[in-house]
C-alpha positions, 0 to 999 in steps of 0.5 A, a space after each residue: 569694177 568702177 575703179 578699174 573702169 576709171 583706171 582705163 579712161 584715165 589712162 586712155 585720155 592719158 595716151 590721147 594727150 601724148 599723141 596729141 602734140 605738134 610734128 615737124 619734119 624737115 623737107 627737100 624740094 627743088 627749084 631750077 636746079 637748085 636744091 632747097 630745104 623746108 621745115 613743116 609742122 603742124 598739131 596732129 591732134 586738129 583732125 582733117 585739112 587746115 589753112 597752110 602758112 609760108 614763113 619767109 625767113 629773114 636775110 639770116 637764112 633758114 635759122 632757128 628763128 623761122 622754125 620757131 615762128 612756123 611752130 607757132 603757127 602750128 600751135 595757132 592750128 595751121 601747117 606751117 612750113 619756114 622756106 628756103 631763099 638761099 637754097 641748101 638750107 643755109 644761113 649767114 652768121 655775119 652780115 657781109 654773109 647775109 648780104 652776099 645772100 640776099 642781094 642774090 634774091 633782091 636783084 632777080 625777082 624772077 628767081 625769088 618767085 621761082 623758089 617761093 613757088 617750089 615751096 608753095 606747090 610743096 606746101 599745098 601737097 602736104 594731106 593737112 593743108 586745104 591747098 586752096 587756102 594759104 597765106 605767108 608771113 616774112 620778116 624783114 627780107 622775108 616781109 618784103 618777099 610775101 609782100 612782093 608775091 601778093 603784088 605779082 598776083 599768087 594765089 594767097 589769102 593773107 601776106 603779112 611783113 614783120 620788119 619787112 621793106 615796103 617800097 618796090 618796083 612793081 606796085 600793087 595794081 587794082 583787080 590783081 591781088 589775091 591777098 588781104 596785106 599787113 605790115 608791122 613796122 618800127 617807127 625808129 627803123 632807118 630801113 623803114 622811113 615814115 616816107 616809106 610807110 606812106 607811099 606803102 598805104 597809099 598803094 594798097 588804097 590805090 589798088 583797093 587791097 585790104 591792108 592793115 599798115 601799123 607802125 610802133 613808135 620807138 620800135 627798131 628794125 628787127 623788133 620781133 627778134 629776141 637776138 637783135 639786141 645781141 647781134 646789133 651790138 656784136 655787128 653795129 647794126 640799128 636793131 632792137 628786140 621790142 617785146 611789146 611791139 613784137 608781142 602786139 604785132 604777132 597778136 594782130 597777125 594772127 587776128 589779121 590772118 583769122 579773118 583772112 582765112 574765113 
C-alpha cells in the first residue's frame, strides 16, 4: 500500500511540473487603424496576478530577439508582452529596411505613443498582470521609445534602455515622471557619445528621477545581441555582441526592476 501511495504522489508531482511551464501566445490589437502584432508570455505555475513588462524591439522589428528577451521576463516571474512599432508585426532583414521603418516612429512621437499605449491597455487586460504595476525595457530604438514614454508622463514603474539613444527633444521635467529610469550603454557605441551620456544624467538629476546610468567600457552598440557580430560584418555596421556587458547589464535590469516593483 506504501508503495502504491509513493507511486501516485510521485506521479501526481510528475503532472504538476509538466503543467508548470511558460505560455506564450501571439496577439492582434489595433492602433488608429493600423493592425499590430504581440507576443505575451507568462510562468503559469506563479498563481495570481504579477507586474507586467513591455518589451520594445529594436529597429529590426518584432523578430525573434524581442521574443526571447520577453520569455526571459517570464522565467523572472512577470508577463511579459514584445510589442509592435511598425504594425503587421514586421521586420527588416537589411538596414535600409529598418531605417525606412523606424524613421517613421522617430519623426512622429504622437504616433509612437499612440502604438505604445495599444500595447499597454492590452497588457494591462491580460488576468495575470496586476494592471497597476508595469514596467517596459527596449533595446536600442526600442531604449529610446521606453525612455521617451517615462519622459511624456506614462503610468510606468520602471523603463530600462539596453543600447538604446539617450538625447531627445522633450527632457525629463521634475514632478512628471512616473518611472524609476536605467540605461546600459557601451562606451565604444559611436551612436551613444560620452556627451550623450552626460547630458542624459544630468537630466534625470534635474528632474529628480531615480536613475540608474551604467556604461561598459569597450562595449559596442547592440552589445546584448549575439547576432551583432554577424550582421556588423554582413552590413558594415560598428556593432558587437559583449557577453559580459550583456550579461552584466541584464542582471542590473532585473535588480533595478525588482526594486521598482516593490
Amino acid at each position: 500500500m506504501k508503495k502504491f501511495l509513493l507511486l501516485g504522489i510521485l506521479l501526481f508531482s510528475a503532472a504538476s511540473v509538466a503543467h508548470a511551464a511558460i505560455q506564450e501566445k501571439e496577439v492582434s490589437y489595433e492602433s488608429d487603424g493600423t493592425q499590430l502584432k504581440g507576443y505575451i508570455v507568462w510562468d503559469d505555475s506563479i498563481q495570481g496576478k504579477r507586474p507586467g513588462v513591455l518589451v520594445v524591439h529594436e529597429w529590426w522589428g518584432l523578430n525573434d530577439y524581442a521574443r526571447k528577451r520577453a520569455r526571459m521576463l517570464a522565467e523572472q516571474g512577470y508577463t511579459a508582452m514584445a510589442l509592435d512599432m511598425y504594425g503587421d508585426g514586421k521586420h527588416a532583414h537589411h538596414p535600409e529596411d529598418a531605417k525606412k521603418f523606424s524613421s517613421v516612429i522617430s519623426g512622429n512621437a504622437a504616433l509612437a505613443q499612440a502604438r505604445f499605449e495599444a500595447a499597454l491597455s492590452l497588457l494591462k487586460q491580460e488576468p495575470t498582470v496586476n494592471a497597476d504595476v508595469i514596467g517596459a525595457i527596449g533595446y536600442c530604438m526600442g531604449g529610446t521609445v521606453v525612455l521617451n514614454m517615462a519622459r511624456s508622463g506614462m503610468p510606468l514603474k520602471v523603463v530600462e534602455s539596453f543600447h538604446g539613444g539617450l538625447s531627445t527633444q522633450n527632457p525629463a521635467e521634475p514632478g512628471k515622471v512616473q518611472a524609476r529610469m536605467a540605461s546600459y550603454t557601451g562606451e565604444a557605441d559611436p551612436f551613444i557619445p560620452a556627451e550623450q551620456v552626460a547630458a542624459f544624467r544630468k537630466e534625470m538629476a534635474d528632474a529628480g528621477v531615480v536613475a540608474e546610468i551604467v556604461t561598459y567600457p569597450g562595449a559596442q552598440h547592440s552589445f546584448t545581441s549575439p547576432d551583432a557580430d554577424k550582421l556588423g560584418k554582413e552590413f558594415n555596421m560598428p556593432i558587437a555582441y559583449d557577453p559580459a556587458a550583456d550579461a552584466d547589464s541584464w542582471r542590473k535590469g532585473l535588480a533595478f526592476m525588482a526594486e521598482a516593483f516593490k
